[in-house]
N, C-alpha and C positions, 0 to 999 in steps of 0.2 A: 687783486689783479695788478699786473705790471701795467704802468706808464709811458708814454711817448712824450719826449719835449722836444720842440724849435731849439734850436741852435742856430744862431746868426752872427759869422765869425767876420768882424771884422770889416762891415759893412758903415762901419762909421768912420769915413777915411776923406782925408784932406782932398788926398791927389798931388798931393807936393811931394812925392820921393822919383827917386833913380827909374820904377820900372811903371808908372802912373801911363805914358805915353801908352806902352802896350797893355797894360791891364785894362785900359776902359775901356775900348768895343766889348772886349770880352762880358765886364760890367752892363753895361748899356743890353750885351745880346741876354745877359742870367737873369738879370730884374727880373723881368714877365711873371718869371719862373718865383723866385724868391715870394714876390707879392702873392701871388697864388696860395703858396706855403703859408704863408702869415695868416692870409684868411683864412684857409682850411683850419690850423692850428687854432686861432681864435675862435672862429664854429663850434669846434669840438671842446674847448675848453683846456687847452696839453699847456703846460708850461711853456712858456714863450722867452730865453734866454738870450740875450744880446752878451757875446763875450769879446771886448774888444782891447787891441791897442791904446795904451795911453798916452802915443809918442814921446815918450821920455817928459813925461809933465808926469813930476810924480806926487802933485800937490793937487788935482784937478780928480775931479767926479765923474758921472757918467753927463749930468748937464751941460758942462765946460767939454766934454768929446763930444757929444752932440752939436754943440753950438759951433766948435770948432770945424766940423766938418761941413755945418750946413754955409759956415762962410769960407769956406774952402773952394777948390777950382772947378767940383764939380757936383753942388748942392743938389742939382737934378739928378743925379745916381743916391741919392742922402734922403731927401723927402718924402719920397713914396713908401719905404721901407725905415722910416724914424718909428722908434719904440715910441709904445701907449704908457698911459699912467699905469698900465696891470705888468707891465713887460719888466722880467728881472735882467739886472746887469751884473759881470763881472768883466773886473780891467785886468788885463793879462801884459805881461811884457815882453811872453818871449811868442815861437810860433804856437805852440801847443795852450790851446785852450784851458786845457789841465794843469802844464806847467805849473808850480807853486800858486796857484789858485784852489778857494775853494767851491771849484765846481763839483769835485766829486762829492764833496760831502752836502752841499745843496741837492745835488740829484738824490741823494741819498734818503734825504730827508722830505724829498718830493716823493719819494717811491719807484724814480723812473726808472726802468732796464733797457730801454729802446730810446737812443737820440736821432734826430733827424738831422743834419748837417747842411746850410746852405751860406754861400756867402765867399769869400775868398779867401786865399788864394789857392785854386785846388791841391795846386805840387807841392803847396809847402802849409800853410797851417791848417787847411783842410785836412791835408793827410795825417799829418802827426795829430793832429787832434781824433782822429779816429784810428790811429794805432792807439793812442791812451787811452780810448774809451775801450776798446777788443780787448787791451791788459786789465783794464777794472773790470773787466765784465760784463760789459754794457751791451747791449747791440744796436749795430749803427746802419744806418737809411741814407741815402745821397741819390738826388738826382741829377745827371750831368745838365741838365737844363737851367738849375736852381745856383751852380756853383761858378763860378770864374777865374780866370789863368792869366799866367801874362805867356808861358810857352804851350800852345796846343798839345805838342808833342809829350812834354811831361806830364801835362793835365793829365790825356790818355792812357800815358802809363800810369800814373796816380789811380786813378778811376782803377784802372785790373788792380793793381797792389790791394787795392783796398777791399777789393771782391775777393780776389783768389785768396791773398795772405791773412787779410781779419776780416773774413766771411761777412765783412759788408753786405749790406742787400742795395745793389746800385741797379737801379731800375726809372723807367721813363716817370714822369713829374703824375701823367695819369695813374698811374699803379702805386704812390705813395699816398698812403691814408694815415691820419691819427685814430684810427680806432684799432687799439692792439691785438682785438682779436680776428681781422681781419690779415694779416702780415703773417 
């Protein structure tokens, strides 16, 4: 039987760059949502992967992005949603999750076919990250409640690209399960 794993893109973040101003409502409104995801995920026992930015520290682990984030400008978007001792990391450095990472060959080796997607930034490494999941083959879950934007307007568009173009299944945070034969 195929698998479902958590994806949590990029949810380990300072808040120190150029678009932090608009990103965090957006932040602040997706938590609810994400934390929800996490549980569920954990319930069910689904791979739980944190794939994040290593802002240009290319000598740092996933503890040192952790720690960096949680003394960052906005630890309260960081805490609730920090990985467990079971939670896998990969450090990524471009938008795409996949990008010369090995995530697909982790999934691979987890058995997963079905990724759930939450985290930020929807327009831009949510998407590409789930255009490279649609070319591996994967099939991909996003809930607009779980995910965050700094431009509404692109998020939206993002959100359809990801439906219409790689038959995404973008549906409310209620209608997302980890049980795959439920989907």
């Amino acid at each position: 039987m195929a698998r479902t794993a958590l994806i949590v893109i990029d949810m380990l973040n300072t808040y120190e760059h150029e678009d932090a101003d608009a990103l965090v409502p957006s932040v602040r409104q997706a938590l609810p949502g994400m934390e929800e995801l996490l549980r569920r995920a954990r319930a069910a026992g689904a791979p739980l992967i944190y794939v994040n930015d290593n802002f240009g520290r290319w000598r740092s682990h996933h503890g040192e992005i952790l720690q960096a984030a949680l003394t960052g400008r906005h630890p309260d978007l960081v805490k609730p949603i920090a990985p467990d001792e079971e939670s896998l990391f990969v450090v990524k450095a471009r938008h795409s999750a996949f990008y010369e990472t090995p995530l697909a060959y982790l999934l691979s080796q987890l058995r997963v076919r079905r990724v759930v997607l939450c985290g930020q930034v929807t327009e831009q490494c949510v998407l590409y990250s789930a255009l490279d999941a649609h070319i591996r083959h994967i099939d991909v879950s996003v809930a607009p409640e779980a995910v965050a934007h700094i431009d509404p307007d692109l998020a939206d568009a993002a959100l359809r690209m990801m439906e219409r173009n790689m038959s995404a299944h973008i549906c409310s945070l209620d209608a997302l399960t980890f049980n795959d034969s439920d989907e």
